[in-house]
C-alpha positions as CSV (number, residue, x, y, z in Angstrom):
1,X,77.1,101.9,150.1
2,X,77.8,98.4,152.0
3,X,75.3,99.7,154.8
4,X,77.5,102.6,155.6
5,X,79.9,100.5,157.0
6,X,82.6,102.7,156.0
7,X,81.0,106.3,155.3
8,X,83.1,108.4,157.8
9,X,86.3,109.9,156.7
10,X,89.3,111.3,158.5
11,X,90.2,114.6,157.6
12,X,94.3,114.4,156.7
13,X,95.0,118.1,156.6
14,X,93.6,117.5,160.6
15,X,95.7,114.6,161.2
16,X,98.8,116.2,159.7
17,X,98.4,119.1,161.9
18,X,98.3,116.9,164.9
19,X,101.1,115.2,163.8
20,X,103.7,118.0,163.2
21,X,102.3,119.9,166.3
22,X,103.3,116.7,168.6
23,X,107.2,117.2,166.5
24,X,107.8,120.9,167.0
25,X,107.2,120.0,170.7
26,X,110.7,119.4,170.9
27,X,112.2,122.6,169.0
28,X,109.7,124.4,171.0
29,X,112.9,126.6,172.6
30,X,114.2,127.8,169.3
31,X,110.7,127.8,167.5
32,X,110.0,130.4,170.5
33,X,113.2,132.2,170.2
34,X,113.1,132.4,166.3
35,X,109.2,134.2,167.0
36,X,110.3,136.4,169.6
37,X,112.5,138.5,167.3
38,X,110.3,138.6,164.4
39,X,107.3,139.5,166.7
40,X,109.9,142.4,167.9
41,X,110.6,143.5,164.3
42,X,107.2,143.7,163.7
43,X,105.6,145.2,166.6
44,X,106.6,149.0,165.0
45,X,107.3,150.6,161.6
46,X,110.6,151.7,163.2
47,X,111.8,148.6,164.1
48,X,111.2,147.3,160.5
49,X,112.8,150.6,159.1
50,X,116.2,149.7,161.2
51,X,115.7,146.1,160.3
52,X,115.6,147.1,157.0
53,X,118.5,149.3,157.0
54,X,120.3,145.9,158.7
55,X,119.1,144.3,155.7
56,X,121.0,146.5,153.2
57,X,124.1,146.6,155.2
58,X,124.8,142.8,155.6
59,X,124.1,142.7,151.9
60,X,120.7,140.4,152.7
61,X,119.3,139.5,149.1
62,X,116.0,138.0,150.0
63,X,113.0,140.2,148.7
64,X,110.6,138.2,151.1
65,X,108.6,140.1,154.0
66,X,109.1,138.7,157.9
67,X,105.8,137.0,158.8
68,X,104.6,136.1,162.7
69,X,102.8,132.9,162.7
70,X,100.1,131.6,164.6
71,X,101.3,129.2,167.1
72,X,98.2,127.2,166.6
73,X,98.7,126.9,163.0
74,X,101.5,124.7,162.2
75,X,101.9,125.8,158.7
76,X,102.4,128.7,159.2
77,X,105.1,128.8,161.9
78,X,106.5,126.7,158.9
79,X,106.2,130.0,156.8
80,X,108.1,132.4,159.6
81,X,110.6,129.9,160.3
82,X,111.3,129.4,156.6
83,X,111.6,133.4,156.0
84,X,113.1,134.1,159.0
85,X,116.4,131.1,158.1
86,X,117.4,134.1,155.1
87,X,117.6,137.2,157.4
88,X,120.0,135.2,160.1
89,X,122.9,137.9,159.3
90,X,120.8,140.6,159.6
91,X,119.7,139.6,163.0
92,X,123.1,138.7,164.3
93,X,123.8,142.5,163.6
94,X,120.3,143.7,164.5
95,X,121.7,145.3,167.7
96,X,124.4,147.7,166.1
97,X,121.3,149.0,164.8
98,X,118.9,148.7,167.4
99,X,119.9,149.5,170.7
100,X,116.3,147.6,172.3
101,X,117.1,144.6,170.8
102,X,119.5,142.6,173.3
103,X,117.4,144.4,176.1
104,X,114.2,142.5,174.6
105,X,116.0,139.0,173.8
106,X,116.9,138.9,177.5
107,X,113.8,140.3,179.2
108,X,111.1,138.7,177.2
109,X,108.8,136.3,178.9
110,X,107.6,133.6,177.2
111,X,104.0,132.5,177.2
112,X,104.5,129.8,180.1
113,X,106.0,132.8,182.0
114,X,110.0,131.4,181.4
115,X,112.5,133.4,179.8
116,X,113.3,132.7,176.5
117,X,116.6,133.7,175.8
118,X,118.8,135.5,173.4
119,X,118.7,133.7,170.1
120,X,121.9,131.3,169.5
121,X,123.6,129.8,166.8
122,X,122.1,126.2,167.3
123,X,118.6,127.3,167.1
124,X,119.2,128.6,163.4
125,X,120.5,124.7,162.7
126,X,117.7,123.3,164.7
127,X,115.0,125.8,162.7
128,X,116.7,124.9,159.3
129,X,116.7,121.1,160.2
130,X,113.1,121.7,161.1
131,X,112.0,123.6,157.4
132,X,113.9,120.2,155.9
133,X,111.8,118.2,157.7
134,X,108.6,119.7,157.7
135,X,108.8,120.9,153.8
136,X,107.0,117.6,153.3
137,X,104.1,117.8,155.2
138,X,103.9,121.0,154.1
139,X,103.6,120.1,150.3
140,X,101.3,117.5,151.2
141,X,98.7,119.6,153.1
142,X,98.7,121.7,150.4
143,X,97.9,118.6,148.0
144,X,95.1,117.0,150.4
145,X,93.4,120.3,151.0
146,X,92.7,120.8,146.7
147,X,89.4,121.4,145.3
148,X,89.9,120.9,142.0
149,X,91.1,117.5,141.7
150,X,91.1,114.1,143.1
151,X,92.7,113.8,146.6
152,X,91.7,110.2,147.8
153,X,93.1,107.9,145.0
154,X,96.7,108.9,146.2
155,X,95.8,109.2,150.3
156,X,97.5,105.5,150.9
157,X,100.7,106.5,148.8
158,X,101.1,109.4,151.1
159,X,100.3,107.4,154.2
160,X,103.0,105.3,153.0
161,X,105.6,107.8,152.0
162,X,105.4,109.7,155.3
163,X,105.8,106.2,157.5
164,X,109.0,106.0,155.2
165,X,110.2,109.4,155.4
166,X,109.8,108.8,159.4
167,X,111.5,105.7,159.1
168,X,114.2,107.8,157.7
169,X,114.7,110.3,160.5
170,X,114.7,108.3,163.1
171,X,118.0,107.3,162.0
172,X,119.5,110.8,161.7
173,X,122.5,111.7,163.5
174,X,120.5,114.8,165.0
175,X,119.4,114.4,168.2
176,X,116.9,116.8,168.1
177,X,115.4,115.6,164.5
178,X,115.4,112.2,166.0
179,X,113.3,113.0,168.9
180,X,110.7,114.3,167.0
181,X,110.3,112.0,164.3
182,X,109.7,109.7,167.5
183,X,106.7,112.0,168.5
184,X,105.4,111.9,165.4
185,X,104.8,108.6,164.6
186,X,103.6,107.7,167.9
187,X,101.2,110.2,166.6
188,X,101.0,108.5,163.3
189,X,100.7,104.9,164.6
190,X,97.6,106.5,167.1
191,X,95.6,107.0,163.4
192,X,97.4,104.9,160.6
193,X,99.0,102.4,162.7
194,X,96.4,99.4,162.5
195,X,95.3,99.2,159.0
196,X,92.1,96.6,160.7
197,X,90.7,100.1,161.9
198,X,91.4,101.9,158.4
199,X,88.6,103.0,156.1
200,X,88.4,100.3,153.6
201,X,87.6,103.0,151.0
202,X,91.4,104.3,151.3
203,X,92.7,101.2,149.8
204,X,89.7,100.7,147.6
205,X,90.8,104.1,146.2
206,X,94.7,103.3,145.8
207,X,92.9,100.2,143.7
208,X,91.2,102.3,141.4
209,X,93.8,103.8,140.2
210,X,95.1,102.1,137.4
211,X,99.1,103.1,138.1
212,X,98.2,101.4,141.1
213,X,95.9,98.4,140.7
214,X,96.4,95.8,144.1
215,X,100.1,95.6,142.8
216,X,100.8,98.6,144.6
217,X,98.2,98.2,148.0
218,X,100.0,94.3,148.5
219,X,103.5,95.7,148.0
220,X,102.9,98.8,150.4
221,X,100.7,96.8,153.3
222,X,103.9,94.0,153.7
223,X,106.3,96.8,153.7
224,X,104.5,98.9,156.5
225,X,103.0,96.6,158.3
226,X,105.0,92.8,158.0
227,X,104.4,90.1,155.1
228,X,102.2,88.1,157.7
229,X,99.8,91.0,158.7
230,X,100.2,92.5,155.1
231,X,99.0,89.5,153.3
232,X,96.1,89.6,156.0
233,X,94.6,93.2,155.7
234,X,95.6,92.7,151.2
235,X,92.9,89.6,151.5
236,X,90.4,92.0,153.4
237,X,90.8,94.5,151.1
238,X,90.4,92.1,147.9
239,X,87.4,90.4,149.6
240,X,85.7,93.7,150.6
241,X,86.6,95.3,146.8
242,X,84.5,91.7,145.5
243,X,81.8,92.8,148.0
244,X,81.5,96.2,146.9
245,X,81.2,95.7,143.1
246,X,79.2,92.8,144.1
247,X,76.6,95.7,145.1
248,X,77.3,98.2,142.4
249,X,76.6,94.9,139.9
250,X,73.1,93.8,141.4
251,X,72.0,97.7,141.8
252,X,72.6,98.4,137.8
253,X,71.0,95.2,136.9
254,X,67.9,95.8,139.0
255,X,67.3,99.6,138.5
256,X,67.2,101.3,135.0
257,X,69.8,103.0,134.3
258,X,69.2,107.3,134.1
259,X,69.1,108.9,130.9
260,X,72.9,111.2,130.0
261,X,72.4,114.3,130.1
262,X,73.4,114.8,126.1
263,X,70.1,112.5,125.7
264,X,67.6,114.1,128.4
265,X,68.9,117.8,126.1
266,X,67.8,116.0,123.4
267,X,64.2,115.0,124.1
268,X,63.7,118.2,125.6
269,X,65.1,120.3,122.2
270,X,63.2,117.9,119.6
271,X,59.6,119.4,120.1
272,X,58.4,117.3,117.4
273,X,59.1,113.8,118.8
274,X,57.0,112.5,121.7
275,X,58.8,111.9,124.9
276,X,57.9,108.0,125.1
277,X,59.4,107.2,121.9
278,X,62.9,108.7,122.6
279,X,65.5,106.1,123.7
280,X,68.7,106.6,125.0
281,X,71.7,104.7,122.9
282,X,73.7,104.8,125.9
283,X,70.7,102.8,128.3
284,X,70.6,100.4,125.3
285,X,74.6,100.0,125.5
286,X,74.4,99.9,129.1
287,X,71.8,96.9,129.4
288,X,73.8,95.2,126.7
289,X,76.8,95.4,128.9
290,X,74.9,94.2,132.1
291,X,73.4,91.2,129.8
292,X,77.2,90.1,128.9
293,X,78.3,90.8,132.5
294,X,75.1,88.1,133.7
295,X,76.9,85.8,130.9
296,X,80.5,86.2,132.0
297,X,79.9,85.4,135.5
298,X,77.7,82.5,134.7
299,X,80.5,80.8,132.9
300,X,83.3,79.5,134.7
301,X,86.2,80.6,132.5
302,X,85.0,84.2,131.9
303,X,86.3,87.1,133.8
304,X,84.1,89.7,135.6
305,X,84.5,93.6,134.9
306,X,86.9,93.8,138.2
307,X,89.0,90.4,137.6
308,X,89.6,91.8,133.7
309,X,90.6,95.2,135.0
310,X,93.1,94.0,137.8
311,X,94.5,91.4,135.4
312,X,95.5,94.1,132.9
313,X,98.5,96.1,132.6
314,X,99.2,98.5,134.9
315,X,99.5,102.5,133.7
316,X,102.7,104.0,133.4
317,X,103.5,106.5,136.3
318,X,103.1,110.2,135.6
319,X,102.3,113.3,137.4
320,X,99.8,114.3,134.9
321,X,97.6,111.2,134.7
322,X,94.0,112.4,135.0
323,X,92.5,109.6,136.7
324,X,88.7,110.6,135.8
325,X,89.9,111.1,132.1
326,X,90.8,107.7,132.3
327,X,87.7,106.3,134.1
328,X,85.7,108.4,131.7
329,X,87.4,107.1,128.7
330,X,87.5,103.2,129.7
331,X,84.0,103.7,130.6
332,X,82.5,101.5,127.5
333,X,84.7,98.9,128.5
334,X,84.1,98.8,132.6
335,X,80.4,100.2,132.5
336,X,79.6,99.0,135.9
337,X,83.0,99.5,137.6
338,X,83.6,103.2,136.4
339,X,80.2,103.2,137.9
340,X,82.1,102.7,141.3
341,X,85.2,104.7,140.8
342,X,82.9,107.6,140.6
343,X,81.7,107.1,143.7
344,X,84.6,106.3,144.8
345,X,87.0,109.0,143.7
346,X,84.4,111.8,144.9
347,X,85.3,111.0,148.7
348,X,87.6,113.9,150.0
349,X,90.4,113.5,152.4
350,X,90.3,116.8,153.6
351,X,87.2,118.8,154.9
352,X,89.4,122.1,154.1
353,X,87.5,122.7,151.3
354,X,84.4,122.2,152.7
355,X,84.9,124.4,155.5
356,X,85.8,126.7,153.5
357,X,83.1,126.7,151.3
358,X,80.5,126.7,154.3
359,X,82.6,129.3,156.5
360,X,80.3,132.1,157.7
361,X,83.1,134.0,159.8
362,X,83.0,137.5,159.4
363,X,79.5,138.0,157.6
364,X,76.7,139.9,158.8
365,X,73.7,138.7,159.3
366,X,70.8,140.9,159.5
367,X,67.7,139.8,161.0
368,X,65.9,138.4,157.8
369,X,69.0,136.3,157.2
370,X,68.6,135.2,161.0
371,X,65.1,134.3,160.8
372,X,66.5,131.7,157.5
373,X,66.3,128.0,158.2
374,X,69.4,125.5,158.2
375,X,68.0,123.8,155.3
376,X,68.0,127.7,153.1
377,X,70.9,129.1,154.4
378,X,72.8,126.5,153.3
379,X,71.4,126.1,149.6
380,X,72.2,129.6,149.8
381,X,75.5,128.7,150.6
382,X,76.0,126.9,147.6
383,X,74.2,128.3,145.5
384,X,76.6,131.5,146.0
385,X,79.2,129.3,145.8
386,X,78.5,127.4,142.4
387,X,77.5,131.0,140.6
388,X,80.5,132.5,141.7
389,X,82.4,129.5,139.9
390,X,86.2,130.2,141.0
391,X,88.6,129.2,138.6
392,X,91.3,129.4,141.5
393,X,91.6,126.5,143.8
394,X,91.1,126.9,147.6
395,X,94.1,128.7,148.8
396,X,94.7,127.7,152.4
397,X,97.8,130.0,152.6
398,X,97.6,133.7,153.3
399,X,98.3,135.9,150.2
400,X,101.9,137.3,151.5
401,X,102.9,138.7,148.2
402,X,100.1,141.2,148.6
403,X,100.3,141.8,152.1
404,X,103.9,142.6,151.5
405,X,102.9,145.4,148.4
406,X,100.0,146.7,150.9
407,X,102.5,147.4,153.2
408,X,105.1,148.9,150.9
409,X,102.1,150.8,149.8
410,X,101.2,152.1,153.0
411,X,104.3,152.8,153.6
412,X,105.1,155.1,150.4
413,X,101.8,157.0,151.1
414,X,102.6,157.7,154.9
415,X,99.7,156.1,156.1
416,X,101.5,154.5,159.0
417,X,102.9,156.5,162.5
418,X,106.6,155.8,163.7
419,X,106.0,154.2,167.3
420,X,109.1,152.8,168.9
């Protein structure tokens, strides 16, 4: 496609995580604070017993289970921040309790060797200012990292929203939110800051959607970027989108088109007709097509595939569009560029899924499997992974409902020893 100009991909969940990592940065006292107590409530069944008990006696009505995060893992210091905000009576009274807690708040060292502190009442506004500000990015990680539905037709709309929702805090009256909305678009600006070095195929994408069309890309470029350099990068975008179709149109009227796979089923259940004579309706309607498109652009005042489907009415906004119902459906009429949206709209914006898929932590291999090459191991791989067929999507959270009923479990069963 276009000489692979534009084949490589940034992974958003990635630049997300880069992003938010650079924010917390400057909560980085109360994030380590807020950690500090739930690691201590955690470190022992006894500790979570009296925490419990806490729990009850401040009246505490949330049914969630404490999690420690992993520092590394931005979403999930999300997680224990946002679980930890509904226990902050309980651990104002955790000491009446537990006699070790104050002695722990004061004498824990932090990972850079400093004290941390007792926890305070600002760092509960900072950490609940912080859930606010982050429940965002956390939705949209969650979104980008699917499996089982487009991602990249909406990837500039949420480029956009989060350079707006930036915009936004950077005029907050906290000093602390403000700071790290700063970090975080100098973080933002390092990847999404010159659309010139974008992937062409992000806007392409945003085009082939038709709630979108250009409407939306020439709108959204002026408003990030300036009308000048908007009106720019919108002509680059328009140019390269003539380019590409340009392609897609001289490859389907030069190569025959493949038989559908309702016809190929056919031919091969019809024992009785030879194979030579069996022609596909859809190959007829599809060199029909390519015959009127030939005409259409020969004639000045006739519209190509991509002119007629820009021109037209845009679709009315909803959250349960199915883009590839509609491509598949407008299909007669676009033959050539639903062609390219299915290329298109098969690029993920996220290699979560993939690396999930092709993950090989934790397996064993014995020394057959070792002795396998690249090239079987990973149609292996897939193979395992199309049979088994989940229904699910990815989940790129950890289960805590069931961690929290093992643990109850465990605990009703007496499978765990007391150690203080």
């Amino acid at each position: 496609m276009m000489s692979g100009k534009h084949l490589h991909v940034r992974c958003m969940a990635h630049i997300l995580n880069l992003i938010v990592q650079d924010g917390l940065k400057e909560l980085d006292a109360s994030v380590t604070r807020v950690r500090n107590i739930v690691r201590y409530v955690r470190s022992s069944p006894a500790r979570t017993l009296k925490f419990k008990q806490c729990c009850a006696h401040v009246k505490v009505e949330c049914t969630k289970t404490l999690c420690l995060d992993v520092p590394t893992r931005w979403n999930s210091t999300y997680l224990m921040l946002d679980t930890a905000q509904h226990f902050e009576k309980a651990f104002d009274k955790l000491h009446l309790f537990d006699d070790g807690f104050s002695a722990y708040q004061c004498s824990h060292l932090c990972e850079d060797g400093g004290n941390a502190g007792p926890l305070e009442s600002d760092d509960w506004v900072n950490v609940r200012n912080v859930i606010e500000f982050l429940a965002r990015f956390h939705e949209l990680t969650k979104k980008v990292s699917g499996s089982r539905y487009v991602t990249c037709n909406s990837h500039f709309e949420d480029v956009s929203e989060l350079y707006c929702h930036l915009k936004m805090c950077l005029a907050s009256e906290d000093e602390h939110l403000r700071k790290m909305a700063q970090q975080m678009q100098e973080k933002f600006k390092k990847y999404w800051g010159e659309p010139e070095k974008m992937n062409k195929m992000i806007f392409i994408a945003s085009v082939l959607d038709p709630r979108n069309k250009f409407e939306y890309v020439e709108g959204a470029l002026e408003e990030l970027f300036g009308e000048e350099k908007g009106k720019k990068i919108n002509a680059e975008v328009y140019a390269y989108m003539n380019s590409l179709f340009g392609e897609y149109l001289k490859k389907y009227s030069t190569e025959s088109c493949p038989q559908s796979p309702s016809s190929s089923t056919s031919s091969n259940n019809t024992s009785n007709t030879p194979s030579g004579s069996v022609i596909s309706a859809s190959k007829i309607r599809t060199k029909l097509s390519l015959k009127k498109q030939k005409e259409d652009n020969g004639s000045g005042g006739a519209k190509s595939e991509l002119d007629k489907y820009i021109s037209e009415e845009q679709e009315p906004f909803s959250e349960e569009f199915d883009i590839l119902s509609w491509w598949k459906t407008h299909a007669p009429r676009f033959p050539i560029l639903s062609e390219l949206a299915r290329d298109v709209l098969a690029i993920p914006i996220s290699s979560v899924a993939s690396e999930c898929a092709f993950s090989t932590g934790g397996r064993i291999l014995d020394s057959f499997r070792s002795s396998l090459t690249t090239k079987c191991v990973q149609a292996l791989i897939c193979l395992q992974d199309w049979i088994r067929e989940e229904k699910n999507p990815i989940s790129v959270e950890e289960d805590l409902k069931y961690l929290e009923e093992l643990e109850l479990d465990m605990e009703n069963n007496g499978s765990t020893t007391s150690i203080v």
